[in-house]
C-alpha positions as a LaTeX table, in Angstrom:
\begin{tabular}{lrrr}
\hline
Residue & $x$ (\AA) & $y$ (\AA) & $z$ (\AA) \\
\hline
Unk1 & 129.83 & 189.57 & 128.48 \\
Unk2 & 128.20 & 186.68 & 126.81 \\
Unk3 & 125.53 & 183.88 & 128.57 \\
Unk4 & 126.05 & 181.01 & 128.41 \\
Unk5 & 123.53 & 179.18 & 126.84 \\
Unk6 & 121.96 & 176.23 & 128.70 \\
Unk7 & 122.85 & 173.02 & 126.56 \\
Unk8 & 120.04 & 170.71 & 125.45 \\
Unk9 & 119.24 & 167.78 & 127.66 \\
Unk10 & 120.73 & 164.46 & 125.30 \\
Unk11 & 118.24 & 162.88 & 123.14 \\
Unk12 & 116.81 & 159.93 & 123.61 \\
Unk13 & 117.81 & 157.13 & 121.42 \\
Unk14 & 115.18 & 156.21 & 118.83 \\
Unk15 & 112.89 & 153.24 & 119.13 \\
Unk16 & 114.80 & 151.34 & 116.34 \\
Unk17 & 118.15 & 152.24 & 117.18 \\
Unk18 & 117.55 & 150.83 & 120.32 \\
Unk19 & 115.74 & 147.77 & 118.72 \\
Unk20 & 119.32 & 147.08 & 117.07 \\
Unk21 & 121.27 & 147.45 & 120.07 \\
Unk22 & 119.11 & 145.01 & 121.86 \\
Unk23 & 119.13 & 142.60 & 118.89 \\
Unk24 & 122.88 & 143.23 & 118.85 \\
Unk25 & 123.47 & 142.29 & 122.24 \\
Unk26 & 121.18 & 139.05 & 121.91 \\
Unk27 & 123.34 & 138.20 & 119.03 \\
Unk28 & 126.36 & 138.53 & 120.50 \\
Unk29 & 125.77 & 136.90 & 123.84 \\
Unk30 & 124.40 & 134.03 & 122.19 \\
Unk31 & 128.03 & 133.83 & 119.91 \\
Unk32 & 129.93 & 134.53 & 122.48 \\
Unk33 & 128.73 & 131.29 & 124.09 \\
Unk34 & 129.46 & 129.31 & 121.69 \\
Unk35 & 132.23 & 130.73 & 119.99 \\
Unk36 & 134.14 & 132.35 & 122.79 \\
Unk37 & 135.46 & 136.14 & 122.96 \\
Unk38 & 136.75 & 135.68 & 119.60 \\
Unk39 & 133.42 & 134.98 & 117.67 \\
Unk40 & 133.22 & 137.34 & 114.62 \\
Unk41 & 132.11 & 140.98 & 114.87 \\
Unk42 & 130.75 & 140.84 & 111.25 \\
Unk43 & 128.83 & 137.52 & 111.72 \\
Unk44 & 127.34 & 139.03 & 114.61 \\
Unk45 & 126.11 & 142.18 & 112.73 \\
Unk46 & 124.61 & 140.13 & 110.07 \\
Unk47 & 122.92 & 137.69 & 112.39 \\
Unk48 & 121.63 & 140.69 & 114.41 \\
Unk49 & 120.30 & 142.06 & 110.81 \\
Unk50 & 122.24 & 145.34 & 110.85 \\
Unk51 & 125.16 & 146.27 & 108.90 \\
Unk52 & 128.91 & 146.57 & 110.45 \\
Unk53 & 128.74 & 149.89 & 110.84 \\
Unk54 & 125.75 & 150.08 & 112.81 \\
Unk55 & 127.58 & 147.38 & 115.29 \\
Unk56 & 130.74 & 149.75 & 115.63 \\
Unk57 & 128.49 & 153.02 & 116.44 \\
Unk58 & 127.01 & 151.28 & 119.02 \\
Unk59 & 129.98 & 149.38 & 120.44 \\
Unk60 & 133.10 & 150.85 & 119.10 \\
Unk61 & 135.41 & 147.86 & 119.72 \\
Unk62 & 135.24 & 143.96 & 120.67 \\
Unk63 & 135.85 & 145.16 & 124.63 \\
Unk64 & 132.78 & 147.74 & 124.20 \\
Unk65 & 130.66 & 144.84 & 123.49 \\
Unk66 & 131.30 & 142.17 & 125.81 \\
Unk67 & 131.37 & 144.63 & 128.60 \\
Unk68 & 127.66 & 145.80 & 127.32 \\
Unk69 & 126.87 & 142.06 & 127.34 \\
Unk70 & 128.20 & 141.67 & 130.45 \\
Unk71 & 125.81 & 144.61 & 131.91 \\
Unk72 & 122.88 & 143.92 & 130.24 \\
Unk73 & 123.18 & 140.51 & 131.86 \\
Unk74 & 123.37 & 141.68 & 135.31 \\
Unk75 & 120.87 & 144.65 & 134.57 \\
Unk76 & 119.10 & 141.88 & 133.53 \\
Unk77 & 119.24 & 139.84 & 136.83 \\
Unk78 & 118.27 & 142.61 & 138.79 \\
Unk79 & 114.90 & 143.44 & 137.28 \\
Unk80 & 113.75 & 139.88 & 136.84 \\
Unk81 & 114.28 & 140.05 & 140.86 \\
Unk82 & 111.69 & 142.89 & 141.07 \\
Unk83 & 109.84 & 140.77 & 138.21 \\
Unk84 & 109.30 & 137.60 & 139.92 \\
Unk85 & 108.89 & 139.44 & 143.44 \\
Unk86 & 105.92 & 140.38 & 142.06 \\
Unk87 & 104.53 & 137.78 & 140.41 \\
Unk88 & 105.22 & 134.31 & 142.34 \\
Unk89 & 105.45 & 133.49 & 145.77 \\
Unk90 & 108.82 & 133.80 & 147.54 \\
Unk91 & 110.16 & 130.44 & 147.49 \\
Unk92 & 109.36 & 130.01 & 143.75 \\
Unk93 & 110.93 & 133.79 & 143.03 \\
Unk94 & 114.17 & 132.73 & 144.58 \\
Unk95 & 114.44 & 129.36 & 142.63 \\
Unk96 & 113.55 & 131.31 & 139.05 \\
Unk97 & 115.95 & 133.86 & 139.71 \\
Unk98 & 118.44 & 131.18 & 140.56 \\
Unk99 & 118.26 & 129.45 & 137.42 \\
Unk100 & 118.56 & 132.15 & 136.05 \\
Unk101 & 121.69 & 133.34 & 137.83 \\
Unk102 & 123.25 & 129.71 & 136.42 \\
Unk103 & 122.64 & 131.57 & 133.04 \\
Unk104 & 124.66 & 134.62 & 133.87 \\
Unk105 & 127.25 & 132.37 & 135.60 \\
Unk106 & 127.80 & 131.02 & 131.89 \\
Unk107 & 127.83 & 134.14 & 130.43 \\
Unk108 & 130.69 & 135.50 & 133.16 \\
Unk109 & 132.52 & 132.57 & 132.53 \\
Unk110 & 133.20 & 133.23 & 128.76 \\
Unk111 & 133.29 & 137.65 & 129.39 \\
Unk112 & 135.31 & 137.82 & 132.22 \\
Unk113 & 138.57 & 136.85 & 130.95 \\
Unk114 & 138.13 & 139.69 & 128.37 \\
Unk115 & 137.22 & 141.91 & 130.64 \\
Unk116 & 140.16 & 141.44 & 133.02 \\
Unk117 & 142.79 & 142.45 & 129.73 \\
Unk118 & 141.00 & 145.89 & 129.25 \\
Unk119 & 142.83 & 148.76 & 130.42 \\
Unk120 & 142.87 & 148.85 & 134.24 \\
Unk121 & 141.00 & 145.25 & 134.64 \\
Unk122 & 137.24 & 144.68 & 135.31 \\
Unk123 & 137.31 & 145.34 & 138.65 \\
Unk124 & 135.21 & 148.62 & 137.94 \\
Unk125 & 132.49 & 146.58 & 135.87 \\
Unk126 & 132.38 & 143.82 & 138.58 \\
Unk127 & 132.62 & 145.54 & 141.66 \\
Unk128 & 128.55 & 147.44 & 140.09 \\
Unk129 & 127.16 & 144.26 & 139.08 \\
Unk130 & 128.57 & 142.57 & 142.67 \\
Unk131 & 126.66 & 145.32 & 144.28 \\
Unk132 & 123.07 & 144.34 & 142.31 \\
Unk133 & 123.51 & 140.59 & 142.34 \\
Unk134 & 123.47 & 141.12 & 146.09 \\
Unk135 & 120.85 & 143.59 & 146.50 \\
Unk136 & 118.69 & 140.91 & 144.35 \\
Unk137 & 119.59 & 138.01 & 146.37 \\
Unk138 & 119.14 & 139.11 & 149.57 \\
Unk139 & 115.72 & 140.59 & 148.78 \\
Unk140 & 114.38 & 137.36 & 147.83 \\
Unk141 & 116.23 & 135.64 & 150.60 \\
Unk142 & 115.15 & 138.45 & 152.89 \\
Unk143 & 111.36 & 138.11 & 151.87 \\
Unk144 & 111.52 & 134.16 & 151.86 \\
Unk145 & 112.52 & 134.25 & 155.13 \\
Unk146 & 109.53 & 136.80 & 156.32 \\
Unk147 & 107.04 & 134.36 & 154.95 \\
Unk148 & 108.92 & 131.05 & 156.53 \\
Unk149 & 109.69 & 129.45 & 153.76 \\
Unk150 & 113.40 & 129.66 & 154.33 \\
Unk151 & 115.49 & 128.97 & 157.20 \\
Unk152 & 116.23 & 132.77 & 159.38 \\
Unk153 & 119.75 & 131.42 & 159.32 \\
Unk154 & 120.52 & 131.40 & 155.76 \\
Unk155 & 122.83 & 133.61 & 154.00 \\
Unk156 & 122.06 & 135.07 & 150.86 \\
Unk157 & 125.46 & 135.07 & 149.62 \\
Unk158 & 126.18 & 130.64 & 150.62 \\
Unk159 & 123.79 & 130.37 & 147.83 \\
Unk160 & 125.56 & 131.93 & 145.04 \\
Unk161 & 129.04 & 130.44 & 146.37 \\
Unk162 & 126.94 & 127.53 & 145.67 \\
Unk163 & 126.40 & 127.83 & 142.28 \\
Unk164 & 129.34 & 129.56 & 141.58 \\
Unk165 & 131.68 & 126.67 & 143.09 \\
Unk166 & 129.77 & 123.96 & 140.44 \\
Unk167 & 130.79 & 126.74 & 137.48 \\
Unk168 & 134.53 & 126.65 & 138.33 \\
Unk169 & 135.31 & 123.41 & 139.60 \\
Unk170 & 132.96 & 121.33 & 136.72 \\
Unk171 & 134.76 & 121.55 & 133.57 \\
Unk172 & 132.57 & 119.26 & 131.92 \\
Unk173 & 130.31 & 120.78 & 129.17 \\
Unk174 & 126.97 & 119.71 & 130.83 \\
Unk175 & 128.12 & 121.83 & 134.31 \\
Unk176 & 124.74 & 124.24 & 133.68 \\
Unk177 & 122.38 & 121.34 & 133.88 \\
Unk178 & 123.90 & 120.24 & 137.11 \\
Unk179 & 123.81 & 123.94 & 138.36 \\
Unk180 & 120.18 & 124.08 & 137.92 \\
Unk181 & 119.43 & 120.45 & 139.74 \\
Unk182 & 121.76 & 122.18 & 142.54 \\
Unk183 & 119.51 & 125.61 & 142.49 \\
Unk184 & 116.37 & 122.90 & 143.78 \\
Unk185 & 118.68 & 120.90 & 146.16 \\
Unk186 & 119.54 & 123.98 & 147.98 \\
Unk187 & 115.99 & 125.28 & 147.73 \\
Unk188 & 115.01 & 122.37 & 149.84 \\
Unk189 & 118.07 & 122.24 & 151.93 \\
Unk190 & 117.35 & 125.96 & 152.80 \\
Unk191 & 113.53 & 124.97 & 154.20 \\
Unk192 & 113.28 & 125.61 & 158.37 \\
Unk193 & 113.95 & 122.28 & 159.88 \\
Unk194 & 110.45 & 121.34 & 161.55 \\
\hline
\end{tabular}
């Protein structure tokens, strides 16, 4: 009777492999903004510096990417709660990461009609990145609130119906800038009542 023979833990990605896959993703967020889902897969490996074969190992079709872009911009939301928990005081941590959900906002806006025509919908990729938006939110909320500079009343989640309700109904071009004028409006809106 043969043993089986344990199989090797998967190896870590090298350091510049990874290097183009974050260059990659850069590259492609920042043409699918302003070209749309459709922007060009080659243009996008030459701008990120790598050939088109190094693109399609990494993301093996158009959907592959925009769904990575789509993760790396919530993964991204996420950590820059735990980043500016850290380093500013609550009030100011909840209006950063604000903005910067006006950013991802954008980015959902062009990826998520893409990501609803892939094979069984998005719902799988949205219903993970609903889960850390909210974590993220309500921890800053949550720890705004223990200091008193927010209102104990406030719900995390009125916030980012907020900002999410200037993304779809504004159809003008400039709808991010008034987003981020919003993001201080309900900052001070959200301030106990003295």
């Amino acid at each position: 009777m043969a043993t089986k023979r344990p199989q090797p833990a998967p190896r870590k990605p090298r350091a510049d492999a990874e290097r183009n896959r974050d260059r990659i993703l850069q590259v492609a967020k920042e043409a699918f903004t302003q070209f749309g889902a459709e922007a060009s897969l080659d243009e996008i490996a030459k701008q990120s510096g790598v050939g088109a074969g190094t693109l399609y190992r990494h993301f093996p079709t158009r959907e592959a990417l925009i769904e990575a872009v789509y993760r790396t911009e919530v993964e991204k939301l996420a950590a820059a709660e735990r980043k500016f928990a850290e380093s500013m005081p609550p009030i100011e941590a909840l209006r950063a990461w604000m903005k910067l959900f006006v950013e991802y906002i954008a980015a959902k806006k062009l990826i998520a009609p893409v990501l609803n025509t892939l094979l069984g919908g998005a719902s799988k990729v949205f219903e993970s990145s609903h889960v850390q938006i909210w974590d993220a939110i309500r921890a800053l909320v949550q720890r705004a609130i223990a200091t008193g500079e927010i209102r104990e009343d406030l719900d995390p989640i009125d916030l980012l119906r907020a900002l999410i309700g200037v993304a779809n109904v504004a159809a003008s071009p400039d709808w991010q800038q008034s987003a981020q004028r919003l993001v201080d409006i309900l900052i001070t809106g959200s301030r106990p009542t003295k």
